[in-house]
C-alpha positions in Angstrom: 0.0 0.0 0.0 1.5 3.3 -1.0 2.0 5.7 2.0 0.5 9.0 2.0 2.5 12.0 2.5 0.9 14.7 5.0 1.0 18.6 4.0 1.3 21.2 5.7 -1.5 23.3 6.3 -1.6 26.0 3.2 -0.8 29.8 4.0 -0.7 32.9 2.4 2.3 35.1 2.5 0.7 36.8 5.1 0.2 33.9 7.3 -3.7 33.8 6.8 -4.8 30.0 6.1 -6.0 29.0 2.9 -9.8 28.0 3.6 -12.5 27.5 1.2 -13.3 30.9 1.4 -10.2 32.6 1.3 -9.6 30.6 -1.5 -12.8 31.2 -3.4 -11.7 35.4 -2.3 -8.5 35.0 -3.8 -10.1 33.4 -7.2 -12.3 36.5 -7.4 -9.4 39.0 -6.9 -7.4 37.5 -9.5 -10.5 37.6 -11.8 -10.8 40.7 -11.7 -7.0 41.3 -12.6 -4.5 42.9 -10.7 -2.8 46.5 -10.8 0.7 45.9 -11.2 1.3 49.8 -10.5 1.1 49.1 -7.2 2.9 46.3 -6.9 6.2 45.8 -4.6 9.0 43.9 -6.1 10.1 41.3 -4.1 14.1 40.1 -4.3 14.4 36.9 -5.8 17.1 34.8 -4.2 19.1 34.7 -1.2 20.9 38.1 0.1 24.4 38.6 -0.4 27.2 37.8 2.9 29.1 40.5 4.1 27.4 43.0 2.1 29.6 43.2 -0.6 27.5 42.3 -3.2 26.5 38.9 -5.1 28.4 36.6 -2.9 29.6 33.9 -5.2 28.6 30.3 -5.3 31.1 27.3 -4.5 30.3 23.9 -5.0 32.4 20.7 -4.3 32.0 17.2 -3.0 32.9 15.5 0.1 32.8 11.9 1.2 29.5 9.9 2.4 31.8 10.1 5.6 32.5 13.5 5.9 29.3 15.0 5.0 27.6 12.6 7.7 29.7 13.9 10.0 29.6 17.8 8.8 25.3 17.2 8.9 25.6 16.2 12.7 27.8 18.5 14.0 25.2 21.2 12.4 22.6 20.1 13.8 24.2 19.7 17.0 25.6 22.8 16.7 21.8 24.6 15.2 24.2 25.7 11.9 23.9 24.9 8.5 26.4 22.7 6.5 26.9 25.8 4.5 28.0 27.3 7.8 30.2 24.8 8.6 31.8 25.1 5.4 32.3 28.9 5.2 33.9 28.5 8.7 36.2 26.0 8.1 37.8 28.1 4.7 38.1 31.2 6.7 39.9 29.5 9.4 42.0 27.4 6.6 43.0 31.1 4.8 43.5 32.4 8.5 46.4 29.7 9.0 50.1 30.7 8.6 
């Protein structure tokens, strides 16, 4: 028997829960057509480190090993393996 995956309860960006009704509200608005004057742009992506910029993108591979290991000491640690990593090269470039 295939298992079924629960969802989250859906939300607007506001926070307001999709019901019926909000749904059926939001239907009508969009109807209706929206005026894009008044519209706020929104940044796509993530924001820049250190504010200098578009902080460049890195990518390489580690072990099964090592990223097990890198994965539990950021959770331990409440840090992202991204974290982890950006640590660890400063503290490499740091070194005599």
């Amino acid at each position: 028997m295939a298992k079924v995956k629960s969802h989250k309860p859906l939300k607007t960006r506001s926070g307001v829960g999709i019901t019926p009704e909000v749904a059926d509200a939001l239907a009508l608005e969009a109807e209706r057509g929206y005026d894009l004057a008044n519209a706020r742009r929104r940044p796509i992506g993530r924001p820049s480190l250190g504010g200098e910029g578009t902080s460049p993108r890195l990518s390489f591979r580690l072990s099964p090993g090592l990223y097990r290991e890198a994965t539990q000491r950021a959770e331990r640690e409440g840090r992202s393996v991204s974290d982890l990593a950006r640590d660890a090269v400063a503290r490499y470039l740091d070194e005599p």
